[in-house]
C-alpha positions in Angstrom: 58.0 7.6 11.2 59.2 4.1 9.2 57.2 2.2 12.1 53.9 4.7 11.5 54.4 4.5 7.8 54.5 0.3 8.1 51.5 0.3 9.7 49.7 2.0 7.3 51.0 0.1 5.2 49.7 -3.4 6.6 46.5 -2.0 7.6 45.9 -0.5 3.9 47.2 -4.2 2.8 44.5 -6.4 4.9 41.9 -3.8 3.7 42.4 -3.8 0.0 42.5 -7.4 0.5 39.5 -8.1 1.9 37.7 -5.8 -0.5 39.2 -7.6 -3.6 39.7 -10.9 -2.7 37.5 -13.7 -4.3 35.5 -15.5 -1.2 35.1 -18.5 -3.7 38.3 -19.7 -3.5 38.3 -19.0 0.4 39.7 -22.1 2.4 37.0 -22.1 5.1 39.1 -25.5 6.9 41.4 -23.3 7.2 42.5 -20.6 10.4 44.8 -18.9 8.9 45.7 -15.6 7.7 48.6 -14.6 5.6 51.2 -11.4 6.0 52.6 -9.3 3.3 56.5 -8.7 3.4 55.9 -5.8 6.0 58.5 -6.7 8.5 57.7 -6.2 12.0 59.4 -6.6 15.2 57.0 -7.6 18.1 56.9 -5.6 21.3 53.3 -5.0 22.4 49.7 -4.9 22.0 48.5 -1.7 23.0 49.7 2.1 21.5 49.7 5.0 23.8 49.7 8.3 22.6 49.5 10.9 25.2 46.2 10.2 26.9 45.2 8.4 24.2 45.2 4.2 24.0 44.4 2.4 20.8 44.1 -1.0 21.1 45.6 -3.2 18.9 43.5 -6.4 19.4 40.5 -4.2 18.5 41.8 -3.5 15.1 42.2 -7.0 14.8 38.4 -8.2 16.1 37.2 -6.0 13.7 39.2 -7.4 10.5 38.2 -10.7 12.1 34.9 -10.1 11.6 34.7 -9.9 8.3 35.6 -13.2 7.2 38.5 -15.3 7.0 41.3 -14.3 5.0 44.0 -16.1 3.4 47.0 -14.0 1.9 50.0 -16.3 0.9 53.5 -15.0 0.8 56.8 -16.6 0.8 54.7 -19.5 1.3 54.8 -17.9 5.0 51.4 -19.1 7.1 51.1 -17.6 10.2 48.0 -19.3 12.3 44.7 -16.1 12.2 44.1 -16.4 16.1 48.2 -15.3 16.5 48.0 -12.6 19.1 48.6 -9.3 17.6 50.9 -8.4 20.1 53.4 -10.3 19.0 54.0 -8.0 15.9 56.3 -5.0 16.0 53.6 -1.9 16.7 55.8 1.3 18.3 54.3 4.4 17.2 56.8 7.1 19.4 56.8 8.9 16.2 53.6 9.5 15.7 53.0 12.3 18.4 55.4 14.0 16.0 52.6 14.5 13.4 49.4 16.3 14.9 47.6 15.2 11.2 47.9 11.7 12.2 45.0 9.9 13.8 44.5 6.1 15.3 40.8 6.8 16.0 40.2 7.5 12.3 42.3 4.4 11.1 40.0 1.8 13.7 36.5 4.2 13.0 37.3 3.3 8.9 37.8 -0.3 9.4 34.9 -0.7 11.7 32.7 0.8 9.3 33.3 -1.2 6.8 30.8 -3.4 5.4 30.0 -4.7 8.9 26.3 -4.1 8.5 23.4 -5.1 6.1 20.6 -2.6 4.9 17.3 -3.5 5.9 14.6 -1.6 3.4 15.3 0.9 0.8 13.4 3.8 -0.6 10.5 3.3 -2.9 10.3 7.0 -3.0 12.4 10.1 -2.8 10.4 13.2 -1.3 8.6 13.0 2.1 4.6 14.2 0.8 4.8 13.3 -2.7 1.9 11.9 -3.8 1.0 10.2 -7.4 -2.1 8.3 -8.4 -1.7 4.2 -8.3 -4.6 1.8 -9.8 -4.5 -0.9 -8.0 -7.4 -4.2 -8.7 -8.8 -1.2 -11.1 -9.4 1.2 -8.6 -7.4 4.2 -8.3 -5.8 5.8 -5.1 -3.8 8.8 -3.8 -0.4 7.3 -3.0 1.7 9.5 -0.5 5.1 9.5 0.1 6.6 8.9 3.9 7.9 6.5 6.1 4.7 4.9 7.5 6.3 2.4 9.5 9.3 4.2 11.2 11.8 2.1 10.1 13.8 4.9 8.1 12.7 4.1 4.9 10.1 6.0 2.6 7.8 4.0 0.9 4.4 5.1 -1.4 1.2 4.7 1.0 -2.4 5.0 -0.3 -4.2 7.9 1.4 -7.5 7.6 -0.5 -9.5 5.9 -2.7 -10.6 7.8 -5.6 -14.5 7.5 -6.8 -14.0 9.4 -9.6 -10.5 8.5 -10.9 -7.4 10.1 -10.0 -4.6 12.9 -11.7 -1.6 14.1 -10.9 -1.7 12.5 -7.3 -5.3 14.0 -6.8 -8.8 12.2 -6.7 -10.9 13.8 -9.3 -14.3 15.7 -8.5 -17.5 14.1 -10.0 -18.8 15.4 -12.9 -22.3 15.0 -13.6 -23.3 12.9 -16.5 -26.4 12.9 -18.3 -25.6 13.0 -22.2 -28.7 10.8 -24.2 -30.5 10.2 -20.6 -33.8 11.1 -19.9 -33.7 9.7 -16.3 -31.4 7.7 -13.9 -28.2 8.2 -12.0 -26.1 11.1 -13.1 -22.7 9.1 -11.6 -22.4 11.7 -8.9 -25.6 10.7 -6.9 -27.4 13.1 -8.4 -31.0 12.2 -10.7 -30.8 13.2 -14.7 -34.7 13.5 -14.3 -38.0 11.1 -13.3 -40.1 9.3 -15.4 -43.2 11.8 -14.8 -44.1 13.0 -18.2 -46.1 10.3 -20.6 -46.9 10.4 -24.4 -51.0 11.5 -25.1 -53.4 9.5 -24.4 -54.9 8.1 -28.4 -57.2 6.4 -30.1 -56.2 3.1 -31.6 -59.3 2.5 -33.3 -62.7 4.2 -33.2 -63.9 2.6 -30.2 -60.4 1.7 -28.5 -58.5 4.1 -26.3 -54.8 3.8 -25.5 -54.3 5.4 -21.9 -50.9 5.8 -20.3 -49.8 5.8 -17.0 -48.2 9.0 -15.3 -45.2 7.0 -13.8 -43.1 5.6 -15.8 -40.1 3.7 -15.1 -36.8 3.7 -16.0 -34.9 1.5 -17.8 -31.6 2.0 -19.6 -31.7 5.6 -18.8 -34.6 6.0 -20.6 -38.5 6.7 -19.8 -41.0 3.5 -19.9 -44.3 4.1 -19.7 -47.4 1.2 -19.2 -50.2 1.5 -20.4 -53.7 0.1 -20.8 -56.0 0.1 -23.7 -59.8 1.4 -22.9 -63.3 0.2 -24.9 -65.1 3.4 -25.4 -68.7 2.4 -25.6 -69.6 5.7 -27.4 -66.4 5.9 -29.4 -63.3 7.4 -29.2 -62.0 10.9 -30.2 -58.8 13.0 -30.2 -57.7 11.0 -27.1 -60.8 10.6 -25.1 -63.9 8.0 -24.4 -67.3 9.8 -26.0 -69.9 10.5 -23.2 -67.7 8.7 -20.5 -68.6 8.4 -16.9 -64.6 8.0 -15.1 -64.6 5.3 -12.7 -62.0 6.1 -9.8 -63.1 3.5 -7.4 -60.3 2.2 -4.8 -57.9 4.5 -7.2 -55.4 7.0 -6.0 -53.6 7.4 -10.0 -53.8 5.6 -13.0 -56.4 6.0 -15.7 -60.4 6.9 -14.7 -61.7 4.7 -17.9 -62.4 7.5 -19.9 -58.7 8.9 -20.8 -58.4 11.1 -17.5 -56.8 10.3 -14.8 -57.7 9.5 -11.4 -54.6 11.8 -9.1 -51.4 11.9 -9.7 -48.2 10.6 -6.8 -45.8 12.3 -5.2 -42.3 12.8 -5.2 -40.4 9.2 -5.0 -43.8 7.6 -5.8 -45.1 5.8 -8.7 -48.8 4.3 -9.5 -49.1 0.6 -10.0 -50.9 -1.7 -11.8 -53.8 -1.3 -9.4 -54.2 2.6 -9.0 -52.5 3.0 -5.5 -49.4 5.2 -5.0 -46.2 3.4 -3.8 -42.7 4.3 -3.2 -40.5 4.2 -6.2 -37.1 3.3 -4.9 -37.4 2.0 -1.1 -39.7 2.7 1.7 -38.6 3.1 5.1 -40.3 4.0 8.5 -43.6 5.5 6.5 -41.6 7.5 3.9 -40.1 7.0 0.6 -36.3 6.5 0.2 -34.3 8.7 -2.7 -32.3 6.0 -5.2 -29.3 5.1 -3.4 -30.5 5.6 -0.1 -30.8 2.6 2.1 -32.8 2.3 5.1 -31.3 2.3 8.9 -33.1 2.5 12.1 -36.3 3.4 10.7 -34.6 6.4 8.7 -33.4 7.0 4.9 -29.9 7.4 4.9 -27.4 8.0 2.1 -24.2 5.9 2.8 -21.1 7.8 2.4 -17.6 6.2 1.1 -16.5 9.2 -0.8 -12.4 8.4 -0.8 -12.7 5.7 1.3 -12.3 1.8 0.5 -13.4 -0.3 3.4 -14.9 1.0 6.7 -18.5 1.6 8.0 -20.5 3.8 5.2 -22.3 5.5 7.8 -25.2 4.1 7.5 -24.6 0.4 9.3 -23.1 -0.7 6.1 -19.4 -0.9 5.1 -17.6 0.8 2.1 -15.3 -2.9 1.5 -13.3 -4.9 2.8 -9.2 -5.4 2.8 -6.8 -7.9 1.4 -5.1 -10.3 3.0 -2.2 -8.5 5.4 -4.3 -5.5 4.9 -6.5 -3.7 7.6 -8.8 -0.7 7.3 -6.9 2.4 9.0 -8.9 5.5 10.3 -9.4 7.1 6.9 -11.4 4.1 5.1 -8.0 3.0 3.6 -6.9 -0.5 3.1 -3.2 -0.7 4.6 -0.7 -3.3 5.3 -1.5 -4.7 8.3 2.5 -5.2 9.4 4.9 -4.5 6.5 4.6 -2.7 2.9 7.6 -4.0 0.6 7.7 -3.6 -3.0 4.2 -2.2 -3.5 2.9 -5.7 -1.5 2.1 -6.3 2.2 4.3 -9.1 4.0 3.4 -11.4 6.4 3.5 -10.8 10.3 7.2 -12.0 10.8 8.8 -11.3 7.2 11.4 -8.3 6.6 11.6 -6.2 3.3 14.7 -7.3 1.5 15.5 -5.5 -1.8 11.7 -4.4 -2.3 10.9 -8.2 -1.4 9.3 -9.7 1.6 11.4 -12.1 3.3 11.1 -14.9 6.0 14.6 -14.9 7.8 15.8 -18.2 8.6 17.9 -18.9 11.7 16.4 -22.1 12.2 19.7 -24.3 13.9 21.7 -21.1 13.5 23.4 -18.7 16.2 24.9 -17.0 13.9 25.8 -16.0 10.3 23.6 -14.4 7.7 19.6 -15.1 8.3 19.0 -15.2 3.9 17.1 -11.8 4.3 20.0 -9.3 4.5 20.1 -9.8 8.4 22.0 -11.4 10.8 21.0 -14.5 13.3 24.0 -13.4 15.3 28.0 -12.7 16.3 30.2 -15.0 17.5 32.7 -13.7 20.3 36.4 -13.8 19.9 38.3 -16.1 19.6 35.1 -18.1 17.6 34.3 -17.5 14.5 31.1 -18.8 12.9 31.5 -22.0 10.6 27.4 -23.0 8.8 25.8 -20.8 11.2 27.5 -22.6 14.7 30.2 -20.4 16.5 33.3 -22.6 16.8 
């Protein structure tokens, strides 16, 4: 048990070194590695216990791996590629205590620090979702690991028309406080321009006529008008003894404070008495405001939620960012990577919530400046500025 108990010892020893010791002051010209006063006979390189064969060289490649360490004692330098199985390793004792496990010692060294992490959580809960603005627009963000490379990261799901809460787009509400007519911010109409003031008499032989379609402006009603000479005077609105003149008229005044028809819906009467569409005409008919016109046929685009993609109507609802493409839901996405809340380009890695080129340029081995590694050396080499030697 004083040989199982030395060993522990050493192997505790090389371990607490590595952890605390200051790789500034490391001697890379150096191959060496330094022993503490454990003393050892040598016998062997390899323990069996039972059916079971630990071997001692492996312990060794994997403290090797970690770096060079130098350990002085006694002023006592022993060269680092000294074979292991020179030392004194006899572990008879050790099939006396059932508790006592070589797997667990080699599993704990090789798991120590021996690998980088590649991406970190931006989130905590798989389906989460919260509301982002993002160039002023709002989006649902969602929770989950969109790229399958075990981390969760906060991914837009939809873009919100109407603003966002609590990780919800919000659902339009109609708007028409101090508006007589226009867009109600939902698509919807907060009325038409189809009732004008009274016809009246400016002076006693002058009529003011209005048209009956007005216009729109500001959200409120404009209506034109013309002004009449009544031969035989005007009263209370009208030419005296007045013969209406409706000649090549479909709406609009007659002369004589009447009117010659009236339009229909989505029309208006211009200048000139004839009935045209208000908004857009398309394929004979007359559009609704908003509508745009496709193959001959009004059509309302619809982008409800969605940020780039076709609108339905041979339009598109935006475009994406550079690194960014359009998935199927009208979403702008990172096209290879999303890191930090910002896409990275086609060969960069997320490194601390930042993209990052690696570099192995010249290299075959050693750290790639992005948390990765451009490769291992095989033993007896050990990497020295990125070149196994």
């Amino acid at each position: 048990m004083n040989r199982l108990s030395n060993l522990l010892v050493l192997l505790l020893f090389i371990f607490t070194s590595y952890c605390m010791h200051d790789t500034s002051e490391l001697d890379k010209e150096k191959d060496v590695q330094l022993l503490d006063t454990i003393s050892l006979d040598v016998i062997r390189d390899s323990i069996t216990i039972d059916t079971f064969e630990v071997d001692i060289l492996d312990i060794y490649h994997d403290i090797i791996d970690v770096g060079i360490i130098d350990i002085e004692e006694d002023n006592v330098l022993m060269d680092e590629r000294t074979d292991l199985e020179d030392l004194d390793l006899t572990f008879e004792d050790i099939v006396d205590n059932p508790d006592v496990y070589i797997s667990d010692v080699t599993s704990d060294l090789s798991d120590v620090a021996f690998s980088d992490i590649g991406c970190t959580n931006e989130c905590e809960q798989v389906g989460v979702k919260i509301c982002k603005t993002i160039n002023q627009k709002e989006y649902v963000n969602e929770c989950k690991d969109s790229n399958s490379d075990g981390c969760l990261e906060w991914v837009s799901i939809a873009f919100c028309l109407y603003g966002c809460s609590s990780g919800a787009c919000l659902s339009c509400q109609p708007d028409c406080k101090d508006k007589e007519c226009g867009s109600d911010g939902c698509g919807g109409s907060c009325g038409e321009c189809t009732n004008p003031p009274k016809n009246y008499c400016e002076s006693d032989k002058r009529l003011v006529v209005f048209y009956s379609e007005g216009s729109c402006n500001e959200f409120k009603c404009k209506y034109n008008s013309e002004t009449i000479v009544c031969e035989n005077g005007c009263e209370n609105g009208w030419c005296k003894n007045c013969t209406p003149n409706c000649f090549g008229k479909q709406c609009g005044p007659d002369g004589c404070g009447g009117t010659c028809g009236s339009c229909g819906d989505l029309q208006r009467c211009n200048a000139n008495g004839v009935c045209e569409c208000k908004y857009l005409s398309c394929g004979g008919a007359c559009c609704n405001q908003g509508q745009v016109c496709h193959n001959n046929t009004c059509c309302t685009p619809n982008c409800f939620g969605k940020q780039c993609g076709p609108d339905g109507c041979g339009g598109t609802c935006g475009s994406c960012g550079d690194l960014q493409r359009c998935n199927a839901n009208g979403v702008c996405e990172c096209e290879y990577l999303s890191c930090g809340g910002v896409c990275c380009g086609v060969d960069e890695v997320c490194d601390n919530n930042v993209c990052c080129l690696p570099d192995c340029n010249n290299k075959e081995c050693g750290h790639d400046g992005c948390g990765g590694s451009c490769g291992d050396c095989f033993y007896p080499e050990k990497c020295i500025g990125g070149v196994c030697q």
